[in-house]
N, C-alpha and C positions, 0 to 999 in steps of 0.2 A: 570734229563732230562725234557725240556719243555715238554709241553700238544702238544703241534704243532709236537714235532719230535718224541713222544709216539703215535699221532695219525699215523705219516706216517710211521712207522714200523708195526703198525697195520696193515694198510690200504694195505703198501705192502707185507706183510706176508697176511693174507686172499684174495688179488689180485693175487698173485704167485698161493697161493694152488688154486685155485678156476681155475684159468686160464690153469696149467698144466694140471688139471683132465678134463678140458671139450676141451684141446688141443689132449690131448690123445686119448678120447673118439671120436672128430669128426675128427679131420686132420688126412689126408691119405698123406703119405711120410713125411719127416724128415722137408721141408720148410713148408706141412701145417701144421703140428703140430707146430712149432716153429710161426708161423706166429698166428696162431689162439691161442696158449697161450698168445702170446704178448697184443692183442687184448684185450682179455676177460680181462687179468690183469690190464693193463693199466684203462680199463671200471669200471669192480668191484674196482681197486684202487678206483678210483675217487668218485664213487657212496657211499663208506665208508665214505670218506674222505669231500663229500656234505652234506651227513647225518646228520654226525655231527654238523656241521658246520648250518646248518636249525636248529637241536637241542637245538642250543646256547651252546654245552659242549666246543666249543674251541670257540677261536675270534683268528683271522689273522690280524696281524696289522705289516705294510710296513716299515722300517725304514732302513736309509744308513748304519747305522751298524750292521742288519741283527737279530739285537733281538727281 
């Protein structure tokens, strides 16, 4: 597996947990919690996934065939 798609199962694995517990803990009924999971995950996703990427552990490079 590349460093790119080893990052983003990270990123959405620690995005998911992060976002269910703090979905759980603030959303009141079934849409806030689902809405504020999505949120938090989506955010901690990315904030993983910039980190590193500041870090220099991954490089993101564009190409038509997707490598």
């Amino acid at each position: 597996m590349s460093e790119a798609k080893t990052l983003a199962v990270i990123a959405g694995g620690v995005g998911g947990s992060v976002g269910a517990f703090v979905g759980v803990a603030v959303g009141e009924g079934t849409l806030g919690v689902t809405l504020t999971t999505l949120v938090v995950a989506v955010l901690v996703g990315a904030a993983v996934i910039a980190s590193a990427v500041i870090a220099g552990d991954v490089e993101f490079f564009a190409s038509a065939d997707g490598e």
